[in-house]
N, C-alpha and C positions, 0 to 999 in steps of 0.2 A: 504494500500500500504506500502511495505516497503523493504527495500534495506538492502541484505545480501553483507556485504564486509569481506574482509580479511585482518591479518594484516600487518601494513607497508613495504611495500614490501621492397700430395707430392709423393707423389707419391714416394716411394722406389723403385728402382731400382731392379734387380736380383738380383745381384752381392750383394747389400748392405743387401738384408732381407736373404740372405743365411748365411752372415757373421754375422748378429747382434748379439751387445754379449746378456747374461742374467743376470740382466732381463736389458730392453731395455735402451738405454740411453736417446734419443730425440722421439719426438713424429715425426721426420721427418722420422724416422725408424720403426713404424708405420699403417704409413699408405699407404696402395695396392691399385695399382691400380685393377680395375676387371678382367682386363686383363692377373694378375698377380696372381691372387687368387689360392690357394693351402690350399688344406686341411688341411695338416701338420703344414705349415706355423701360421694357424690360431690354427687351436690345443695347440701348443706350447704355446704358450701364453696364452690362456684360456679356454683351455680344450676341453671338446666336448662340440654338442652341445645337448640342453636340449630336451626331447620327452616328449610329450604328459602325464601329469596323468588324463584318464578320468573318474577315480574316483572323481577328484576334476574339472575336464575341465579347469586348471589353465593355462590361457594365457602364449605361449614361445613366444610372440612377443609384440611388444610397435604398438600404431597408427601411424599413417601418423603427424609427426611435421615439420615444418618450422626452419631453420636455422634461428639466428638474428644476433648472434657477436659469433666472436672467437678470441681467444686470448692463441697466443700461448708464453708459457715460454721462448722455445728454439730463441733465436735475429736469427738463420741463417735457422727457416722454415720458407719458402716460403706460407705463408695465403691465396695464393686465390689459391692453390690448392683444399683447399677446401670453398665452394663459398655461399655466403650469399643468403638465399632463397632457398638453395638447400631443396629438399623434404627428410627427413631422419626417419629411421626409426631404433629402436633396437633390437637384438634376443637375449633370454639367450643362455649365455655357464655356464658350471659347474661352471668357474676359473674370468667368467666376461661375457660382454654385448659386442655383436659385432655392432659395427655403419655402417648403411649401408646408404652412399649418394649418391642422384642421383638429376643432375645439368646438363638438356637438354642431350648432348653426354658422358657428363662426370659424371662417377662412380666411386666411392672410398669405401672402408671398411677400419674401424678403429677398433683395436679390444682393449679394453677398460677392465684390468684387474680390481677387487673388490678392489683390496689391492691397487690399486692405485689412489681408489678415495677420495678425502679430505672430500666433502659436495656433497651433493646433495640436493635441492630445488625444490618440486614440488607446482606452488601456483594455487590458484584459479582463475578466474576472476572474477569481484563483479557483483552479482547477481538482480535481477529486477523480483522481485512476487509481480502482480497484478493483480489478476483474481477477472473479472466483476461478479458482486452479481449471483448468480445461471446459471453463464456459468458452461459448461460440470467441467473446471478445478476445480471450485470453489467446487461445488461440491464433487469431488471426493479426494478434500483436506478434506471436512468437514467430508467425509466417511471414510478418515485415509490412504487414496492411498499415497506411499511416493513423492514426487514431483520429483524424478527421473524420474516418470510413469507419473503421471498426468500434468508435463508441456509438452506434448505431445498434452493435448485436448487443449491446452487454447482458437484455433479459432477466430473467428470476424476480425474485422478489427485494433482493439486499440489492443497496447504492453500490454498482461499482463503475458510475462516472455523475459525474458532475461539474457543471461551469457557471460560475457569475456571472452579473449584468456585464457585458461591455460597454464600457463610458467614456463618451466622447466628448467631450472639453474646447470649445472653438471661441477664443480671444481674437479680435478684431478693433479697428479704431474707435470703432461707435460702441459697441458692447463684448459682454460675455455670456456663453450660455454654455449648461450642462445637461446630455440627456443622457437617456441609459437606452439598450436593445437587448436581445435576446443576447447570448455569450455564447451561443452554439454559431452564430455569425459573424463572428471575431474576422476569419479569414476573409472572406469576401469583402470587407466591412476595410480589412484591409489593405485588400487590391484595389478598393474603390479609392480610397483616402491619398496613398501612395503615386496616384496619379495624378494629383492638383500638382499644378506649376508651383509649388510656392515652396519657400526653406527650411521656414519654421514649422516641421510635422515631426512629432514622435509618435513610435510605437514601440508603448512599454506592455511586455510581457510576461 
């Protein structure tokens, strides 16, 4: 048995996203409502968005994460615009990552240039391999199956895998936010993250 951890851890109005200057100044200028969504709008700020290479089948979108905290710079946005627990998700654009929340009636996009993010943190949650002596898992550990695959079999009744929330951490000029996802999505989670143009990314494990 043995335990894998990691280390220590507004909606704009019309009038105001038509005027915004470049590049933007508050994050309360921002973020649209869906109601408000415009191509152009989003363009501007970070491009288009990304297609498909299925040469490489290289994911243009993030999984399904959980909002936790936000924390915005600007003293005069309004935070529970956007709502803790809200279900959120990312898509590539050439110029940045569009944020897309959705919170029961209430939807927002945020569209999140490269150049404006400071950090980004993608961590693991600590892990639990303990596959019983010649279960299917055990097994197919001892045959060289990567444990990506083989904690699929583990079976029976007793824990012999388990993984934490994965928590995603993304520091930016305007704000900070913290969400969690499933921990079985770590991988993918990190071949999506690994592909923003930008410096400041870690993956701790």
């Amino acid at each position: 048995m043995y335990n894998k951890g990691h280390s220590p851890q507004a909606s704009a109005t019309q009038s105001a996203c038509d005027t915004m200057p470049e590049p933007l100044a508050t994050i309360s200028k921002m973020v649209l409502e869906i109601t408000d969504l415009n191509k152009w709008k989003i363009e501007r700020e970070i491009g288009k968005r990304k297609s498909i290479d299925f040469s490489k089948m290289s994911p243009i979108g993030s999984t399904s994460y959980f909002l936790k905290d936000f924390i915005s710079f600007d003293k005069e946005q309004d935070q529970r615009k956007l709502k803790l627990n809200s279900k959120c998700i990312f898509e590539l654009f050439t110029d940045g990552i569009l944020l897309h929340s959705n919170y029961s009636t209430s939807q927002l996009l945020i569209p999140i240039k490269y150049s404006d993010i400071t950090d980004l943190k993608l961590i693991k949650g600590d892990e639990l391999v303990n596959p019983r002596k010649f279960s299917l898992m055990w097994i197919l550990l001892k045959l060289g199956v990567p444990l990506t695959i083989s904690r699929y079999f583990w079976g029976g009744r007793t824990i012999s895998y388990s993984i934490g929330d994965t928590e995603l951490i993304i520091s930016t000029t305007f704000f900070k936010m913290k969400m969690i996802t499933n921990g079985f999505t770590f991988e993918s989670q990190e071949d999506f993250f690994r592909r923003l143009p930008i410096e400041n990314i870690q993956i701790i494990k």
